[in-house]
C-alpha positions as CSV (number, residue, x, y, z in Angstrom):
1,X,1.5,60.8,21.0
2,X,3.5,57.9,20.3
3,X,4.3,55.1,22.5
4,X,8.6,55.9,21.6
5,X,7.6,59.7,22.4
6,X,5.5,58.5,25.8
7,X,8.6,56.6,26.8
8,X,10.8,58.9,26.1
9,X,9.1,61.6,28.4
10,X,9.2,59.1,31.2
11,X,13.2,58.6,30.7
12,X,13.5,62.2,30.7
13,X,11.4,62.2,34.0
14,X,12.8,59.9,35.8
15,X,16.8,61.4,34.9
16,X,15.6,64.4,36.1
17,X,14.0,63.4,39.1
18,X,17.4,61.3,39.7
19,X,19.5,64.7,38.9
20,X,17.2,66.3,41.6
21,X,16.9,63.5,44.2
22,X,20.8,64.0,45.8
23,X,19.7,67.9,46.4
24,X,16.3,67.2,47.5
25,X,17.5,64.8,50.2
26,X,20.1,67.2,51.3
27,X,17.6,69.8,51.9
28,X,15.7,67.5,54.2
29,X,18.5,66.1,56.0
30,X,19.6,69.7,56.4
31,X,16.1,70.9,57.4
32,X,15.8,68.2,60.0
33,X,18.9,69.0,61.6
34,X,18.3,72.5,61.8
35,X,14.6,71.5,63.8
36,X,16.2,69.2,65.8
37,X,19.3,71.6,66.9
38,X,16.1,74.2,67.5
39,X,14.4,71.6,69.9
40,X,17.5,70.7,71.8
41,X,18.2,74.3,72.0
42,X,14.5,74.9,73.4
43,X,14.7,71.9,75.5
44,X,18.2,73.0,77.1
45,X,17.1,76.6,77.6
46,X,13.4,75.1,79.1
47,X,15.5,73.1,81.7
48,X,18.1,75.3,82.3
49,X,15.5,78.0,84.7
């Protein structure tokens, strides 16, 4: 492999990564809210008896 070709992968790489990144960190945020809506549920229902 070249050094261009080497380079080139790593371009490709990171635009892809940066492509994913926005959907990757709105499955987290969304994931996190849904645990955190399922602990204050748990919590409310805990201290609600």
């Amino acid at each position: 492999m070249t050094i261009k070709s080497i380079f080139l992968i790593r371009v490709y790489k990171f635009i892809a990564f940066a492509l994913k990144a926005p959907i990757i960190a709105e499955a987290t945020a969304m994931i996190t809210f849904k645990i955190l809506s399922q602990v204050v549920f748990f919590i409310r229902e805990f201290f609600s008896d």
